[in-house]
N, C-alpha and C positions, 0 to 999 in steps of 0.2 A: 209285405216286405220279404225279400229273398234270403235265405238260410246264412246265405255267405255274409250278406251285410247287417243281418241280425249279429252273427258273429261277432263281426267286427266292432259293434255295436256296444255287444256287451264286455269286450274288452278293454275297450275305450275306457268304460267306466269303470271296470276292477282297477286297469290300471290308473286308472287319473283320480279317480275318487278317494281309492284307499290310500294311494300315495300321498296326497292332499290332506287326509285326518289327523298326521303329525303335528302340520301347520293350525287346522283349526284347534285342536286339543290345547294347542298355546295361548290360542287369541281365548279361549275360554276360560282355563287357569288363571290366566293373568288376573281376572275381576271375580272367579267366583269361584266357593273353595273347591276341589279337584272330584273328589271322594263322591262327595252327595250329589255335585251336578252330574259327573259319569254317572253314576247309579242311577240318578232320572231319565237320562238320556238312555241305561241301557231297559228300564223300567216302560218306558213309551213304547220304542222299539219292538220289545218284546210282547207288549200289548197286541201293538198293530200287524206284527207277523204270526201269534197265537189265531188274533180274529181272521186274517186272511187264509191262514190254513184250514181254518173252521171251517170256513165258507166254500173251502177246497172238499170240504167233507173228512176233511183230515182227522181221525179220532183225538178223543181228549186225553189227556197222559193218564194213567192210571199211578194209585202210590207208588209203586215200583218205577215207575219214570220217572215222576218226580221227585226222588231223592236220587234218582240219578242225573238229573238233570239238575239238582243243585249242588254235587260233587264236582258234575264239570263245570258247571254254571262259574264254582267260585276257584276254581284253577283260571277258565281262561278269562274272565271278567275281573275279578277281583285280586287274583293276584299279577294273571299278565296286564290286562287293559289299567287295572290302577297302579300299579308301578309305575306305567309310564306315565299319567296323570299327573301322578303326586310328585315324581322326579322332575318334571318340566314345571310344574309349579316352583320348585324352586331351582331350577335354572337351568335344570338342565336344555342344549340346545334340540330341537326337533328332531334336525339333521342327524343327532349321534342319537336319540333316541332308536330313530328309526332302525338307522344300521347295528343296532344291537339286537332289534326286534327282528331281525334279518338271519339271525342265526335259530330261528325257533327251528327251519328244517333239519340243521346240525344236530340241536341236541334231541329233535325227534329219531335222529338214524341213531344216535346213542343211547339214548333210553331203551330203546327196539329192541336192542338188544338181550333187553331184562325180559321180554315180553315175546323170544323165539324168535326173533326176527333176524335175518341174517346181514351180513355189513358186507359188499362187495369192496375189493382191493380199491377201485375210483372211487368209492366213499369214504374211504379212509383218507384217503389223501385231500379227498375235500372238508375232512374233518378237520385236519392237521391245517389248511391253508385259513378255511374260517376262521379255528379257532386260536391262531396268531391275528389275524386282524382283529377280534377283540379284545386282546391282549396289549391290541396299541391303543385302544379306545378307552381301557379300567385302566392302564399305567400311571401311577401318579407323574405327575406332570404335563398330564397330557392337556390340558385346557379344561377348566371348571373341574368337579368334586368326582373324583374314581369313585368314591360309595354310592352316587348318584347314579353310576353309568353302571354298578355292582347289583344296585336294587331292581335293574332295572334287569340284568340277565338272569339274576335271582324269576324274576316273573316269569321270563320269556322259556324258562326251564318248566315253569309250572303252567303256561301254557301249552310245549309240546307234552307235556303231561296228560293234562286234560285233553288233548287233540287224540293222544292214543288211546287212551279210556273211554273216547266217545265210539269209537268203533269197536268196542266189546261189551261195552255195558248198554240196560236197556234202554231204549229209549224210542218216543213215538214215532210212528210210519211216515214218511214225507217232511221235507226241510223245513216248511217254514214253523210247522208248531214245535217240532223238536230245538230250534234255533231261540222260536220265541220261549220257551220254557225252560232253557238254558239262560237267555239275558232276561229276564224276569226276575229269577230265584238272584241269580249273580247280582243284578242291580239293586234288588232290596238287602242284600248284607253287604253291596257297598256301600248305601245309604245309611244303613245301622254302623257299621265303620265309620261314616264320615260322623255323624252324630258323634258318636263317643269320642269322637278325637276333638271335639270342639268345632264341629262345621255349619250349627245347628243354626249360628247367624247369619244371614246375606244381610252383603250390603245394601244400602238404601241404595243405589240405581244400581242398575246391569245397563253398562254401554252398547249402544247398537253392535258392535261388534263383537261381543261376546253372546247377545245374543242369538244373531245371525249365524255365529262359527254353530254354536248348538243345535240348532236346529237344521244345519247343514249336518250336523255327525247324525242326527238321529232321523235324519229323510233320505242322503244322500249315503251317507256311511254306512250306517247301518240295517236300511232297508231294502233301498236301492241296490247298492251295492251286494250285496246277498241274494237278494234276488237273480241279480245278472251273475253273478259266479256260480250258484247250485243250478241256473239253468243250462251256463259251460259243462259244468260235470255231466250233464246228460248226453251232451253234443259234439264234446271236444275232447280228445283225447287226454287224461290227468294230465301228461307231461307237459303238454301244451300251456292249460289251465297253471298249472304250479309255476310259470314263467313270473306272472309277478311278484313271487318273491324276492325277484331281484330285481325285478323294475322301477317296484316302489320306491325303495329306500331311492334312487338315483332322481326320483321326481320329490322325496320329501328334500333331501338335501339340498337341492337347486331352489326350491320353494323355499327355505330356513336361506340362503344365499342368500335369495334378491332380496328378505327381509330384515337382512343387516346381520347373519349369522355368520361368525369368522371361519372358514371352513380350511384349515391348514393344510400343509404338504403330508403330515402324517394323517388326517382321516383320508385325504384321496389313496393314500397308500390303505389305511386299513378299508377301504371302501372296494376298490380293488381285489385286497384279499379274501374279504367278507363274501362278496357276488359271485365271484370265482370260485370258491368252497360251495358256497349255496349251489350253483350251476351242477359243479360233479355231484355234489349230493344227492338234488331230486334228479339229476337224470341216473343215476346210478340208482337208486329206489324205486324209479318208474319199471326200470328192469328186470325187478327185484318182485318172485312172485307174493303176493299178499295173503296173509292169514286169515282165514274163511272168519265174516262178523255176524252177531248174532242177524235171526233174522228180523227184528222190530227193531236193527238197529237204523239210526237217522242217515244223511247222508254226510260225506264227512265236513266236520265243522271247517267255519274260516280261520283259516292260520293267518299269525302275524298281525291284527288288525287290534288298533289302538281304540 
């Protein structure tokens, strides 16, 4: 297979895959509680990316990684991935899910800033423009619960959190063990989560469909998918690679669409505003020289991914 259409290949499935996880995340919630099924799903996961880096000859974490890797583990797993779990369990729609998970590049160019990073003038303006498009998305009145859509940017902050801390704290040499040893630690204290909040019964059947969405996040989502993006970052330019950040959200929304999601004149408006901020963001930070990371640390994690 030729480089170019390996490329192409693996973009396919950043973009159509991760875009798609909003939608299965729902058909999941719907029949089984949020918490304890993401933690299995990111539990599995995290298994089979751990044993395939092994077999890469990848070293094992040592203590020191693994409490780092369960710092970031429960930023980006447990507080961004279950936000949006738990929000769409109860009702929240995909579609706005996503485009809130759409600004984790925003608040990564603003946290940066805690962390020496410098904010070019086109990121600022993309800050200003995203961060009115979520502002039409939390506004009460806007369709379904603002503290929904509130819990949900709450995460997506403790996401870009964990996104910048993975690139300074330690963590194992090569993607996929550093990734698997991130959803591993993350998925057993979303599971201890789910436990304590009352998630410890399943229902007597899981519909094929909720099935199927699951093991679509944990093959497709978050194997696959991971796969094909850390092996963009070797080949393709970041600025390239960071494009679906705004492609996603445009395929979860259309997906929540055709699935009876009511998608009004104000999310195209905030959806618009959202993509548009996102857009001057990463390309105003691709431009932007980067702060030297340690040298054991992993490659950089997936942003945005539910």
């Amino acid at each position: 297979m030729s480089l170019r259409l390996r490329t192409l290949l693996a973009f396919l499935v950043v973009y159509l895959v991760w875009g798609s996880t909003y939608f299965a995340v729902r058909l999941v919630v719907a029949d089984v509680p949020p918490l304890v099924s993401l933690g299995a799903r990111f539990v599995v996961a995290g298994l089979v990316l751990a044993a395939f880096g092994h077999l890469r000859g990848e070293a094992t974490p040592t203590g020191r990684q693994w409490r780092s890797a369960a710092i970031i583990g429960v930023l980006l797993f447990v507080c961004g991935s279950g936000s949006i779990a738990w929000a769409q369990s109860n009702g929240l729609p995909s579609g706005t899910a996503a485009l809130l998970v759409a600004t984790v590049p925003l608040w990564m160019t603003l946290l940066g800033r805690g962390f020496g990073e410098r904010t070019p003038t086109m990121a600022w303006g993309g800050l200003v423009l995203g961060f009115a498009g979520t502002a039409l998305l939390v506004r009460p009145g806007s369709g379904g619960a603002p503290w929904l859509a509130a819990v949900v940017v709450l995460g997506a902050i403790g996401w870009a959190l964990g996104s910048l801390l993975a690139r300074r704290m330690a963590l194992p040499r090569g993607g996929s063990m550093a990734a698997g040893a991130q959803m591993l630690t993350g998925g057993v204290v979303l599971i201890v989560v789910g436990v304590v909040r009352g998630e410890l019964a399943m229902p007597a059947t899981i519909t094929a469909p909720a099935f199927l969405a699951w093991a679509y996040l944990v093959v497709f989502g978050s194997v696959l998918a991971f796969r094909a993006y850390a092996w963009l970052l070797q080949h393709v330019a970041p600025a390239k690679v960071g494009t679906y950040a705004y492609v996603n959200p445009v395929i979860a929304v259309a997906l929540g669409g055709l699935a009876g999601e009511s998608i009004s004149a104000a999310t195209g408006w905030a959806m618009a505003l959202v993509l548009t901020g996102v857009a001057c963001t990463v390309a105003a930070r691709a431009a932007t020289p980067r702060i030297a990371v340690p040298t054991d640390a992993s490659s950089p994690p997936v942003l945005g991914k539910p």
